[in-house]
mmCIF file of the N, C-alpha and C atoms, coordinates in Angstrom:
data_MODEL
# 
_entry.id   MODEL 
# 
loop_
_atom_site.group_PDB 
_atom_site.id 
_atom_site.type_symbol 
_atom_site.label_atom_id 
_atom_site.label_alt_id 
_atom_site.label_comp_id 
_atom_site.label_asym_id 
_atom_site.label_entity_id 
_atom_site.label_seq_id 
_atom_site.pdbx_PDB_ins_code 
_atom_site.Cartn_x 
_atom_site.Cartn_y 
_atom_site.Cartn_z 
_atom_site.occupancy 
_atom_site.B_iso_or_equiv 
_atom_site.pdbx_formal_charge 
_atom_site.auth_seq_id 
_atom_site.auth_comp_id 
_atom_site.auth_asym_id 
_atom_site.auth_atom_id 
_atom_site.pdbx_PDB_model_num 
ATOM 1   N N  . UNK A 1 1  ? 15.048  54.883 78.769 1.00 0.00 ? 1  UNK A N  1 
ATOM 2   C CA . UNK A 1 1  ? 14.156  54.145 79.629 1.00 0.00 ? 1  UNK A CA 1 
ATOM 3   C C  . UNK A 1 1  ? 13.120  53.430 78.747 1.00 0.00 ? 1  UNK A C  1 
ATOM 4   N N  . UNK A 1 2  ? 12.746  52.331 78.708 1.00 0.00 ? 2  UNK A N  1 
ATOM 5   C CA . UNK A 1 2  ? 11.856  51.177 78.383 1.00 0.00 ? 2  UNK A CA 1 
ATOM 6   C C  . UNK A 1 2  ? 11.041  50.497 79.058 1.00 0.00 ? 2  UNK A C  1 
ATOM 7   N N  . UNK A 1 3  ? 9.570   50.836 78.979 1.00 0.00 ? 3  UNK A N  1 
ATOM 8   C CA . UNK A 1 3  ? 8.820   50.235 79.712 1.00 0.00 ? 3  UNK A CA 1 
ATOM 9   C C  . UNK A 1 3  ? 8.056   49.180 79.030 1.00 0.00 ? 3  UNK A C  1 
ATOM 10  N N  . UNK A 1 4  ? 8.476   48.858 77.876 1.00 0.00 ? 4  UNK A N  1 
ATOM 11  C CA . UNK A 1 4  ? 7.557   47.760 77.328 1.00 0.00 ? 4  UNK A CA 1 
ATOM 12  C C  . UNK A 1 4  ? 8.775   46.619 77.104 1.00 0.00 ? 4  UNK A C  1 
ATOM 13  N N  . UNK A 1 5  ? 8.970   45.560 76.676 1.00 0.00 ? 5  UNK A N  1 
ATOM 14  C CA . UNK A 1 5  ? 10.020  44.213 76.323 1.00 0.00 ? 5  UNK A CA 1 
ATOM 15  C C  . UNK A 1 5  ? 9.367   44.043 74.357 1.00 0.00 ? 5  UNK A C  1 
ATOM 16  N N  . UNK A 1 6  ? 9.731   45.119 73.522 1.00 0.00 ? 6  UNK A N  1 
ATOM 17  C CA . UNK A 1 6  ? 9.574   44.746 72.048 1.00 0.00 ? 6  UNK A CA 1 
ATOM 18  C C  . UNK A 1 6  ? 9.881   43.298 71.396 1.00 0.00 ? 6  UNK A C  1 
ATOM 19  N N  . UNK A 1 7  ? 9.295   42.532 70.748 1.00 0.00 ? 7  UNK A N  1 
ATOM 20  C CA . UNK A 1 7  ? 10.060  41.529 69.586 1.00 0.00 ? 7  UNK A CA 1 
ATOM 21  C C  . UNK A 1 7  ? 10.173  42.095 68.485 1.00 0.00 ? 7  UNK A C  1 
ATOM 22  N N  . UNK A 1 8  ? 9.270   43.456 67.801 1.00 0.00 ? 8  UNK A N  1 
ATOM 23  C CA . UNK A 1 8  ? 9.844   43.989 66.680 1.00 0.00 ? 8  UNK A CA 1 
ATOM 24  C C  . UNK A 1 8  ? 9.411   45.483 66.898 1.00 0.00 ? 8  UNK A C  1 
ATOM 25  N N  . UNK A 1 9  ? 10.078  45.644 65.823 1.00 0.00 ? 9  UNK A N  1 
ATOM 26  C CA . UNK A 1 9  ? 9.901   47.517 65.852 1.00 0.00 ? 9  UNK A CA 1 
ATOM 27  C C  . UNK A 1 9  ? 8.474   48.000 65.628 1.00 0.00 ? 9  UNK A C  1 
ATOM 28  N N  . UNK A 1 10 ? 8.663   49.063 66.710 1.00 0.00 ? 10 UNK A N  1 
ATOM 29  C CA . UNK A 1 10 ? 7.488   49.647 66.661 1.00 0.00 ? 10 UNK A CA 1 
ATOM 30  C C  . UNK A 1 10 ? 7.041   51.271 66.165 1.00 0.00 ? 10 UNK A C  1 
ATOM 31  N N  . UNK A 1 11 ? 6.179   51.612 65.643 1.00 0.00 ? 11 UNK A N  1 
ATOM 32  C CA . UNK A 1 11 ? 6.027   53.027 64.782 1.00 0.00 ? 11 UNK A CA 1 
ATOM 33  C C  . UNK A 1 11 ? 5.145   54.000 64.979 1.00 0.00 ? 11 UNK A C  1 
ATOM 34  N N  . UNK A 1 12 ? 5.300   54.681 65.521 1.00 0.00 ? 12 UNK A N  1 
ATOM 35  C CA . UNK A 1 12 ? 3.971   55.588 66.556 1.00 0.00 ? 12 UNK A CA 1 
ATOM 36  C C  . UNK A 1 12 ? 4.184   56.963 65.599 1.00 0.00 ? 12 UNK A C  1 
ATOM 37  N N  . UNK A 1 13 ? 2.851   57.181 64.986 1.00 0.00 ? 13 UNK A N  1 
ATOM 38  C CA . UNK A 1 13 ? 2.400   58.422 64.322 1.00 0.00 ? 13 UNK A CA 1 
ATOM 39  C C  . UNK A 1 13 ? 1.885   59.600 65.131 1.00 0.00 ? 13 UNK A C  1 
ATOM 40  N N  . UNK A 1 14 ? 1.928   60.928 64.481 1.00 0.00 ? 14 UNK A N  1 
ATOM 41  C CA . UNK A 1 14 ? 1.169   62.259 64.920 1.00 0.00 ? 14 UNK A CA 1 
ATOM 42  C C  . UNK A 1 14 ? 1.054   63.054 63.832 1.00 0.00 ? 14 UNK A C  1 
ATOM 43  N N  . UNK A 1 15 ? -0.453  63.855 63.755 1.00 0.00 ? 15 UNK A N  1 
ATOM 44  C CA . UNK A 1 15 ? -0.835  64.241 63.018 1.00 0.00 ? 15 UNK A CA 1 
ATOM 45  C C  . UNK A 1 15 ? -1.536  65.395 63.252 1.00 0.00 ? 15 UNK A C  1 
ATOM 46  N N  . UNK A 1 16 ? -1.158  66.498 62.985 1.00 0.00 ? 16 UNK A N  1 
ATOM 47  C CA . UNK A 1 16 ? -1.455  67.785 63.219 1.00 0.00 ? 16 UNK A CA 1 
ATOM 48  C C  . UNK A 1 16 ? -1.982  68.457 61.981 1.00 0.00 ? 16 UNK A C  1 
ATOM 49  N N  . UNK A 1 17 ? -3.421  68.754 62.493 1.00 0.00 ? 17 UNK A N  1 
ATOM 50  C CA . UNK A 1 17 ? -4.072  69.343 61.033 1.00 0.00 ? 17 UNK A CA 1 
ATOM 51  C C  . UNK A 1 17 ? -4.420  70.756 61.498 1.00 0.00 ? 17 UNK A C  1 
ATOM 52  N N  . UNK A 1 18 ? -5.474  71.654 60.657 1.00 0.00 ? 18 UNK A N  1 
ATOM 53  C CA . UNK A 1 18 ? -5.900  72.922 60.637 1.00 0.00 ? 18 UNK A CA 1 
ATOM 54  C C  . UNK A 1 18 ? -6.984  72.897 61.789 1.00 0.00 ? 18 UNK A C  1 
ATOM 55  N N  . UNK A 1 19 ? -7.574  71.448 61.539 1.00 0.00 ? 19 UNK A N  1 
ATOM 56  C CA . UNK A 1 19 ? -8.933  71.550 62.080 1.00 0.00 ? 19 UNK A CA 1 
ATOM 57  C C  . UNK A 1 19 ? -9.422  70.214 62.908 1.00 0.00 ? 19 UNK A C  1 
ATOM 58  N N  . UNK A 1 20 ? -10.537 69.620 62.670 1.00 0.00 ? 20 UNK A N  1 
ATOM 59  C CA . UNK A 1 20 ? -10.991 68.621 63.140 1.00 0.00 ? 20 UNK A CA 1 
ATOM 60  C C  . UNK A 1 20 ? -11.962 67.763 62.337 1.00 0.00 ? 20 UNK A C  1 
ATOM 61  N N  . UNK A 1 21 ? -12.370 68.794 60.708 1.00 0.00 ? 21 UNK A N  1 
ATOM 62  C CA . UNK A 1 21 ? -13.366 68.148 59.797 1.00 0.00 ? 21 UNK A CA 1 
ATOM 63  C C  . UNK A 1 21 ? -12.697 67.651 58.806 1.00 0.00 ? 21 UNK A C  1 
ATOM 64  N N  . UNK A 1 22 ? -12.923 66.250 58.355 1.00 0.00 ? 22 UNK A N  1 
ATOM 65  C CA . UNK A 1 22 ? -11.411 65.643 57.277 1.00 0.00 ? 22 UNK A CA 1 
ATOM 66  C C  . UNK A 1 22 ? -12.259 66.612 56.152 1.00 0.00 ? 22 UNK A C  1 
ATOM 67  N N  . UNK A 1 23 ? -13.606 66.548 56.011 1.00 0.00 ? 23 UNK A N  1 
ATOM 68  C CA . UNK A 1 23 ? -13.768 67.072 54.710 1.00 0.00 ? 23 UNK A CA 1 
ATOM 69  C C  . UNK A 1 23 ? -13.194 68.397 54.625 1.00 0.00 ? 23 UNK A C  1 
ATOM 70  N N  . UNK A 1 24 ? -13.134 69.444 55.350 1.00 0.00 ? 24 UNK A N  1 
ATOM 71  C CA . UNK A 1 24 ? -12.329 70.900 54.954 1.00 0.00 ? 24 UNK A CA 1 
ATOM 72  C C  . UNK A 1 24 ? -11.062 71.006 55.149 1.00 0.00 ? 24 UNK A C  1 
ATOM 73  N N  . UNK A 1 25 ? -10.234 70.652 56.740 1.00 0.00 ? 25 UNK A N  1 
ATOM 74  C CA . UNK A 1 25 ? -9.298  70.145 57.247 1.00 0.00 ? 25 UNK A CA 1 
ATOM 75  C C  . UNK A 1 25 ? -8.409  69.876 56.718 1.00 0.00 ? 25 UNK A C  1 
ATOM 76  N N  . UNK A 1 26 ? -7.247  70.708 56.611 1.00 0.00 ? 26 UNK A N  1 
ATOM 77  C CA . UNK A 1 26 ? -6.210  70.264 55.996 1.00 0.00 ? 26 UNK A CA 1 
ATOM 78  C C  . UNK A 1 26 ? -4.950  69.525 56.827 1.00 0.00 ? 26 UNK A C  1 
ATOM 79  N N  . UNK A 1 27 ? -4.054  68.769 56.453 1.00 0.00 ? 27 UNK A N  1 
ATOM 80  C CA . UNK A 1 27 ? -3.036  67.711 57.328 1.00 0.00 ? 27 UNK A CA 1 
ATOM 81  C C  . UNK A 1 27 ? -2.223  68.985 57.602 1.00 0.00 ? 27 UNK A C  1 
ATOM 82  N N  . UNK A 1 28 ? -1.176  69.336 58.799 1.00 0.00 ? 28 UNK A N  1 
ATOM 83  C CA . UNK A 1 28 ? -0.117  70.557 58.082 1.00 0.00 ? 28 UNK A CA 1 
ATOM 84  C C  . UNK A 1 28 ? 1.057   70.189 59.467 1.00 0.00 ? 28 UNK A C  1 
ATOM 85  N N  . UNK A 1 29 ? 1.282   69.220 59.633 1.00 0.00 ? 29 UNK A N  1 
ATOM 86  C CA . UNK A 1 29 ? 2.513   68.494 60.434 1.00 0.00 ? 29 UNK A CA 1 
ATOM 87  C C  . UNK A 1 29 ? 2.360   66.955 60.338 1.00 0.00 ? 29 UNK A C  1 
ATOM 88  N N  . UNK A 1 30 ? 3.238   66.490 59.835 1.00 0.00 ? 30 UNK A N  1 
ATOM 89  C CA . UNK A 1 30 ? 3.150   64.134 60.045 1.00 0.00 ? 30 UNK A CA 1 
ATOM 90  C C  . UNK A 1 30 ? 4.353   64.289 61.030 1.00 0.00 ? 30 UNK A C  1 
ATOM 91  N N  . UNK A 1 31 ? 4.542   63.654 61.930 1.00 0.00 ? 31 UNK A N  1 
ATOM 92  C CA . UNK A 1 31 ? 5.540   63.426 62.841 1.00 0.00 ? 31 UNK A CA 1 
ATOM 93  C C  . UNK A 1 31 ? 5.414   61.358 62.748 1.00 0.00 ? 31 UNK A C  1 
ATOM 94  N N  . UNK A 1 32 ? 6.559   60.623 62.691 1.00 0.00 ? 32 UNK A N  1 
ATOM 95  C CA . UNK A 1 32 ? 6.563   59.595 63.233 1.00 0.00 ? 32 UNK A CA 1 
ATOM 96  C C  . UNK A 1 32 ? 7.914   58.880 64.113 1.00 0.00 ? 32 UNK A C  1 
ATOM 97  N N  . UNK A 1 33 ? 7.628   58.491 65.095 1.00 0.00 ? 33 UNK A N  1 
ATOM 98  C CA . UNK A 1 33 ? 8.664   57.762 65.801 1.00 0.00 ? 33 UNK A CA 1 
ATOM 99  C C  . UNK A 1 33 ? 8.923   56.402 66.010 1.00 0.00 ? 33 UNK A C  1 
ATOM 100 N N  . UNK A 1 34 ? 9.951   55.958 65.580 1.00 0.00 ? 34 UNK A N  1 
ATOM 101 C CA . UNK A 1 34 ? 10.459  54.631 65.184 1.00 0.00 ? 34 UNK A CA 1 
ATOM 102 C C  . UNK A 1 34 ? 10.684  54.117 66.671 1.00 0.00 ? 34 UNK A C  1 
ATOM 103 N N  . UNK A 1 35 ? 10.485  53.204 66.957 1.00 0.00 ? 35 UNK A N  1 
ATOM 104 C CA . UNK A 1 35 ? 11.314  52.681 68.230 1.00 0.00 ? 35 UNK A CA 1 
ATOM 105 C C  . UNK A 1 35 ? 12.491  50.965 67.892 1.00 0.00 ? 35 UNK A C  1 
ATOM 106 N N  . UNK A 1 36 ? 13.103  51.021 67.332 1.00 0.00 ? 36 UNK A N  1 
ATOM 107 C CA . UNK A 1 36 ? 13.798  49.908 67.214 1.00 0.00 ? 36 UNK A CA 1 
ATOM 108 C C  . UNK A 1 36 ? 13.262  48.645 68.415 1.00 0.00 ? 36 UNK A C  1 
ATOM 109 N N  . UNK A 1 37 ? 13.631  47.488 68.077 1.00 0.00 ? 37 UNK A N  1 
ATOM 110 C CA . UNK A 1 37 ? 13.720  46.288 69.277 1.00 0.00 ? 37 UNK A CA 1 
ATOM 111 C C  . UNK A 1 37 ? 14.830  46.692 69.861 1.00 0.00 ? 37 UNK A C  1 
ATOM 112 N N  . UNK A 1 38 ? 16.227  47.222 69.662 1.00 0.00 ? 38 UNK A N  1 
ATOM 113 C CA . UNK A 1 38 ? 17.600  47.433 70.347 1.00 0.00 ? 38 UNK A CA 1 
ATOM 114 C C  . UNK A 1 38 ? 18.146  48.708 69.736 1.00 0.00 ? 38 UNK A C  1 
ATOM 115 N N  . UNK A 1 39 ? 18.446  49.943 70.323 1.00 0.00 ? 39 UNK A N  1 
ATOM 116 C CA . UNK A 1 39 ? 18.412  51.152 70.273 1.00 0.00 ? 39 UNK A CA 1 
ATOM 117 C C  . UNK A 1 39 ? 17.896  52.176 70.585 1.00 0.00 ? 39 UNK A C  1 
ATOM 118 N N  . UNK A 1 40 ? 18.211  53.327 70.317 1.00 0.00 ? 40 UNK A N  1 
ATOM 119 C CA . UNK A 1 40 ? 17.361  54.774 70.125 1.00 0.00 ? 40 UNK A CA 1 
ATOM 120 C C  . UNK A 1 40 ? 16.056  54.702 69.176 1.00 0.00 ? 40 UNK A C  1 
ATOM 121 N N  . UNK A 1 41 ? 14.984  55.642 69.836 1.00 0.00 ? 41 UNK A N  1 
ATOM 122 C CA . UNK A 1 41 ? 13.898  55.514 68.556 1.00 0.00 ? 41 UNK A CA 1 
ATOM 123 C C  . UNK A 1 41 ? 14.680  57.074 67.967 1.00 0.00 ? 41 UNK A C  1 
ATOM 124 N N  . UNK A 1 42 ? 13.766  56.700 66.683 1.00 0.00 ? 42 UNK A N  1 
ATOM 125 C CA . UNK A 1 42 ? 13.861  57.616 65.619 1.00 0.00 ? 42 UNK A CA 1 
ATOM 126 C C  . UNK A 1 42 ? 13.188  58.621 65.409 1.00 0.00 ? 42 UNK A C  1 
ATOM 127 N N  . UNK A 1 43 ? 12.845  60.213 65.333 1.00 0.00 ? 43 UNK A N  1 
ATOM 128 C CA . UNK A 1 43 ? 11.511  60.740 65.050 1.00 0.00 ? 43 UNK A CA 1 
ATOM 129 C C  . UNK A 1 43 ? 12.219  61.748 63.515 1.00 0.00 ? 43 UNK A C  1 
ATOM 130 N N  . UNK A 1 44 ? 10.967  61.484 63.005 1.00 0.00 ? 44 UNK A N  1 
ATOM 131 C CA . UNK A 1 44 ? 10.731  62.473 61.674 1.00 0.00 ? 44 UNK A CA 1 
ATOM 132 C C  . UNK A 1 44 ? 9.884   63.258 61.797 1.00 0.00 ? 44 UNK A C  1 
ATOM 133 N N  . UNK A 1 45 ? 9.916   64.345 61.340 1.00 0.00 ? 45 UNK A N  1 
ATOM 134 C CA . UNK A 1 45 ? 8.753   65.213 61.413 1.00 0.00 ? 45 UNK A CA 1 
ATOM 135 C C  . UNK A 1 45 ? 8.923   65.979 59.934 1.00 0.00 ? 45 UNK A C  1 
ATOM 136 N N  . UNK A 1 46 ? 8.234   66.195 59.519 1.00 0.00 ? 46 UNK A N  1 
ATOM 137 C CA . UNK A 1 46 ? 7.611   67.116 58.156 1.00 0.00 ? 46 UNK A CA 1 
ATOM 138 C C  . UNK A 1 46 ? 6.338   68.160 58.395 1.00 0.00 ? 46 UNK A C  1 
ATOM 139 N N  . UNK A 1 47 ? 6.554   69.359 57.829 1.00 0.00 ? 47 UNK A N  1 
ATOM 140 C CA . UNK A 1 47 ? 6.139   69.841 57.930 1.00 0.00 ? 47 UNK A CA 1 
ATOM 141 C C  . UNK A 1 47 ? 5.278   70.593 56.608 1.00 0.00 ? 47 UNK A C  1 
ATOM 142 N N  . UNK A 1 48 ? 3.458   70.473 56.206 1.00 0.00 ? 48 UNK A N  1 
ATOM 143 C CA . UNK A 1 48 ? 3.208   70.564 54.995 1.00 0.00 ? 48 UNK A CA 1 
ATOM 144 C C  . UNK A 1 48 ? 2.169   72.019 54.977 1.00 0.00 ? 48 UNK A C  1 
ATOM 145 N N  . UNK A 1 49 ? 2.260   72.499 54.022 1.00 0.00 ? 49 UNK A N  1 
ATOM 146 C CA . UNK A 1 49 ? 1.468   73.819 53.705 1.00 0.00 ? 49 UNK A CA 1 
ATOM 147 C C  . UNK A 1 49 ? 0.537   73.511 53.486 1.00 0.00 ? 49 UNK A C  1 
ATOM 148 N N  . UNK A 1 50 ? -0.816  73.914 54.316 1.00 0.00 ? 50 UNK A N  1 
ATOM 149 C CA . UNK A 1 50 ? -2.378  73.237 53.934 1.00 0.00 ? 50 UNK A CA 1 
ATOM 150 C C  . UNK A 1 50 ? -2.906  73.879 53.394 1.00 0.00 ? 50 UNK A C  1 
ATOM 151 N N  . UNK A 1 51 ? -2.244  75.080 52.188 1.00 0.00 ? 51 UNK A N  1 
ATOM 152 C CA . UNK A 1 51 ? -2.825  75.800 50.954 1.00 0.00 ? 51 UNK A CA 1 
ATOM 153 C C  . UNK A 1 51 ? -4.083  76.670 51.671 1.00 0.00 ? 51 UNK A C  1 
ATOM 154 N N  . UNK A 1 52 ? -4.707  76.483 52.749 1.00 0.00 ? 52 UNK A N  1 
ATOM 155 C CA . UNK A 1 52 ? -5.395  77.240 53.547 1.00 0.00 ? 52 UNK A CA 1 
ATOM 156 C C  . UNK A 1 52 ? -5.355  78.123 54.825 1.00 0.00 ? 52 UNK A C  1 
ATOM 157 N N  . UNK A 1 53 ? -5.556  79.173 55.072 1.00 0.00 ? 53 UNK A N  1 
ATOM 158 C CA . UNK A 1 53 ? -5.323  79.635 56.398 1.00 0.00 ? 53 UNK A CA 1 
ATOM 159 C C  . UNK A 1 53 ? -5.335  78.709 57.694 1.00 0.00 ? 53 UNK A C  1 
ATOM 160 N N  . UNK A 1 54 ? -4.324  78.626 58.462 1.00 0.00 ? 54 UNK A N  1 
ATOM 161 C CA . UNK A 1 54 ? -4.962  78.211 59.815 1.00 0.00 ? 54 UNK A CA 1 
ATOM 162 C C  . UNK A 1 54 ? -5.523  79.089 60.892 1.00 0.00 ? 54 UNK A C  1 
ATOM 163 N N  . UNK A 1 55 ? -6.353  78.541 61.433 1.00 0.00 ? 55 UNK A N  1 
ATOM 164 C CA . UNK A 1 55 ? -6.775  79.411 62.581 1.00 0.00 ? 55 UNK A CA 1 
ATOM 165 C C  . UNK A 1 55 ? -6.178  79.694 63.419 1.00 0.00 ? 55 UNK A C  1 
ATOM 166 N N  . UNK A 1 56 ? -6.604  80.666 63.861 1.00 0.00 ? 56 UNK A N  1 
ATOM 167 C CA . UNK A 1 56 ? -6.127  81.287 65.575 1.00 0.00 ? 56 UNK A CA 1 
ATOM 168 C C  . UNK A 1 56 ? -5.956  79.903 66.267 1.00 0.00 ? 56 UNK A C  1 
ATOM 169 N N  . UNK A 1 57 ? -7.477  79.839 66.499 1.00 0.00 ? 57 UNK A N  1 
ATOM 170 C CA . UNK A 1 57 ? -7.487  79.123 67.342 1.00 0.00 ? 57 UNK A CA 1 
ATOM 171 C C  . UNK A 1 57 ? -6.639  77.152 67.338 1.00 0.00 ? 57 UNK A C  1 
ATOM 172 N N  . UNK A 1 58 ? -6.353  77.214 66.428 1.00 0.00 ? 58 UNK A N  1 
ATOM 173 C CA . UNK A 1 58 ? -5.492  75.918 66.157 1.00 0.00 ? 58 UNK A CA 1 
ATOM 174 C C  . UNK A 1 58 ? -4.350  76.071 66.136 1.00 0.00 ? 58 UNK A C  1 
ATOM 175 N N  . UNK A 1 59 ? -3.753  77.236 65.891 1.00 0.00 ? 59 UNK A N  1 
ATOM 176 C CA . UNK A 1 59 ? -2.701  78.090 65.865 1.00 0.00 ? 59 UNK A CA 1 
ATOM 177 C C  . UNK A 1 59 ? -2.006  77.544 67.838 1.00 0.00 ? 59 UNK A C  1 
ATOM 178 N N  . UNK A 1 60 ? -3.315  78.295 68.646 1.00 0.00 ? 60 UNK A N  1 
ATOM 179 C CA . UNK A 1 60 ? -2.830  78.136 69.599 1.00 0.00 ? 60 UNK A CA 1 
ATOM 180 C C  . UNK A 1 60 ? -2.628  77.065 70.619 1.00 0.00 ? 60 UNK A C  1 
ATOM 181 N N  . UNK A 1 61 ? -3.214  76.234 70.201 1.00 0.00 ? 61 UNK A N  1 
ATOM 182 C CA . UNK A 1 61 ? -2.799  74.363 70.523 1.00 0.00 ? 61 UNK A CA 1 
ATOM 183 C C  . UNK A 1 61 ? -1.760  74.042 69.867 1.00 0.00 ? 61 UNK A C  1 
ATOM 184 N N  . UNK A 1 62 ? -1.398  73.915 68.865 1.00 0.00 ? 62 UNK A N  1 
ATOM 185 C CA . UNK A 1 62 ? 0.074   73.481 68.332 1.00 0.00 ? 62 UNK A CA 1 
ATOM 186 C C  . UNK A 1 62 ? 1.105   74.441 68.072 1.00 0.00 ? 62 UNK A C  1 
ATOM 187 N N  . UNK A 1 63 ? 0.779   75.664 68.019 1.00 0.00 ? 63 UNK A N  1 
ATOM 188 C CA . UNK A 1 63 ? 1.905   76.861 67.907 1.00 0.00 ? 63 UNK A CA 1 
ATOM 189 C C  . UNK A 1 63 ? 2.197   76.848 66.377 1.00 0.00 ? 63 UNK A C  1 
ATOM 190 N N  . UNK A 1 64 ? 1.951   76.207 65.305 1.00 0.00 ? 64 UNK A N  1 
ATOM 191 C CA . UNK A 1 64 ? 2.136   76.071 63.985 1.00 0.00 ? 64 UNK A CA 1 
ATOM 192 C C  . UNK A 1 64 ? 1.396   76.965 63.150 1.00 0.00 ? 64 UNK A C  1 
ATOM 193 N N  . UNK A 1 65 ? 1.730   78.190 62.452 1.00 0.00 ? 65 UNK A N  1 
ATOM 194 C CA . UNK A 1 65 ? 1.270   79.327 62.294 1.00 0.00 ? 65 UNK A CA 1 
ATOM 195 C C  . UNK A 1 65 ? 1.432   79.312 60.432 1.00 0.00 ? 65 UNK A C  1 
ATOM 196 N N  . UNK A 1 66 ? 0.870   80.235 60.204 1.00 0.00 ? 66 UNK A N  1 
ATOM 197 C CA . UNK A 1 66 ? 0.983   80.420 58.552 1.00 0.00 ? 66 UNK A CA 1 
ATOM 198 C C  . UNK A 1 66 ? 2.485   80.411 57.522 1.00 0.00 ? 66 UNK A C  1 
ATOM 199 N N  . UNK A 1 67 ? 2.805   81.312 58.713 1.00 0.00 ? 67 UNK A N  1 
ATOM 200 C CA . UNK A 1 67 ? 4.533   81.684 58.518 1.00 0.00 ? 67 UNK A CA 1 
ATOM 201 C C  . UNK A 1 67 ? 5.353   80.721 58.487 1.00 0.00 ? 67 UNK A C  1 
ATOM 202 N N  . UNK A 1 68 ? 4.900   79.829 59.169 1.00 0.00 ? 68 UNK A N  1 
ATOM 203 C CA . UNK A 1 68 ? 5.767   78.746 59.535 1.00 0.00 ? 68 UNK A CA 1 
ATOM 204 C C  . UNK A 1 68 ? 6.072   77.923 58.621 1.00 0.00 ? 68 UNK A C  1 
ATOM 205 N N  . UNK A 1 69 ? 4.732   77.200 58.008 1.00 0.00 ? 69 UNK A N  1 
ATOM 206 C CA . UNK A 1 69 ? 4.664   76.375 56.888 1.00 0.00 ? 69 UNK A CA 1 
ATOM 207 C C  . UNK A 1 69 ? 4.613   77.239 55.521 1.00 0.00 ? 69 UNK A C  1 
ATOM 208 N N  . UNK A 1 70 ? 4.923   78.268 55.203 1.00 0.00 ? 70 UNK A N  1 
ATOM 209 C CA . UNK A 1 70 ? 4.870   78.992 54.083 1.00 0.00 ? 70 UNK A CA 1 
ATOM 210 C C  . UNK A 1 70 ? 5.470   78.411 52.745 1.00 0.00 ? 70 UNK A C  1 
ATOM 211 N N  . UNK A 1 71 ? 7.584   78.081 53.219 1.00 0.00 ? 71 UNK A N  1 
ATOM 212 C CA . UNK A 1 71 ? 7.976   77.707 52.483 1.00 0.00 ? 71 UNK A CA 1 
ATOM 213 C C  . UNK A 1 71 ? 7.980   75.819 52.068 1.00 0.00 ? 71 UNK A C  1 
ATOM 214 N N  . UNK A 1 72 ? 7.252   75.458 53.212 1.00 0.00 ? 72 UNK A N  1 
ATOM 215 C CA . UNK A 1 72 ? 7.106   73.809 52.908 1.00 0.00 ? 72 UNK A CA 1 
ATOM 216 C C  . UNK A 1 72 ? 5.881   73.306 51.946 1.00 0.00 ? 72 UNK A C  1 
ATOM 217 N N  . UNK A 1 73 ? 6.693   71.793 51.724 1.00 0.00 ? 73 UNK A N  1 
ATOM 218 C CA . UNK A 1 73 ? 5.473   71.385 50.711 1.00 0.00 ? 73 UNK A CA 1 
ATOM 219 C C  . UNK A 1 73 ? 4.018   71.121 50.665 1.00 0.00 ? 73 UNK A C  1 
ATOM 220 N N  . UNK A 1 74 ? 3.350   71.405 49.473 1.00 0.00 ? 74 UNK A N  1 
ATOM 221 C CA . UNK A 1 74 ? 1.917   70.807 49.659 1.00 0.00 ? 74 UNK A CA 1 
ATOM 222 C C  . UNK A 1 74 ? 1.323   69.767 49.799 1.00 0.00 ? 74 UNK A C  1 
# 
């Protein structure tokens, strides 16, 4: 389903961090979705270790836990 009429491709980001302060805040999910002018969109997602604990409480808005990102990159 398509609710917009594209002339070129379009690229919609998400960004899931620890926190909400860039200065402490670490990035620890990039998701992006491609939408072609003619086709399926595309999504990538990566998943990065923010070398810092996450919180509970951030934990429980995105479900993305310590364990999770353990073995992914920094």
């Amino acid at each position: 389903m398509r609710f917009i009429q594209l002339d070129r491709p379009l690229a919609v980001f998400d960004v899931e961090s620890t926190g909400l302060n860039p200065r402490t805040d670490r990035i620890i999910e990039l998701a992006v979705v491609r939408v072609p002018v003619k086709g399926e969109p595309v999504t990538k997602t990566w998943l990065i270790n923010p070398g810092i604990p996450i919180p509970l409480e951030t934990i429980a808005i995105h479900g993305i836990s310590d364990d999770l990102v353990k073995d992914s990159p920094k």
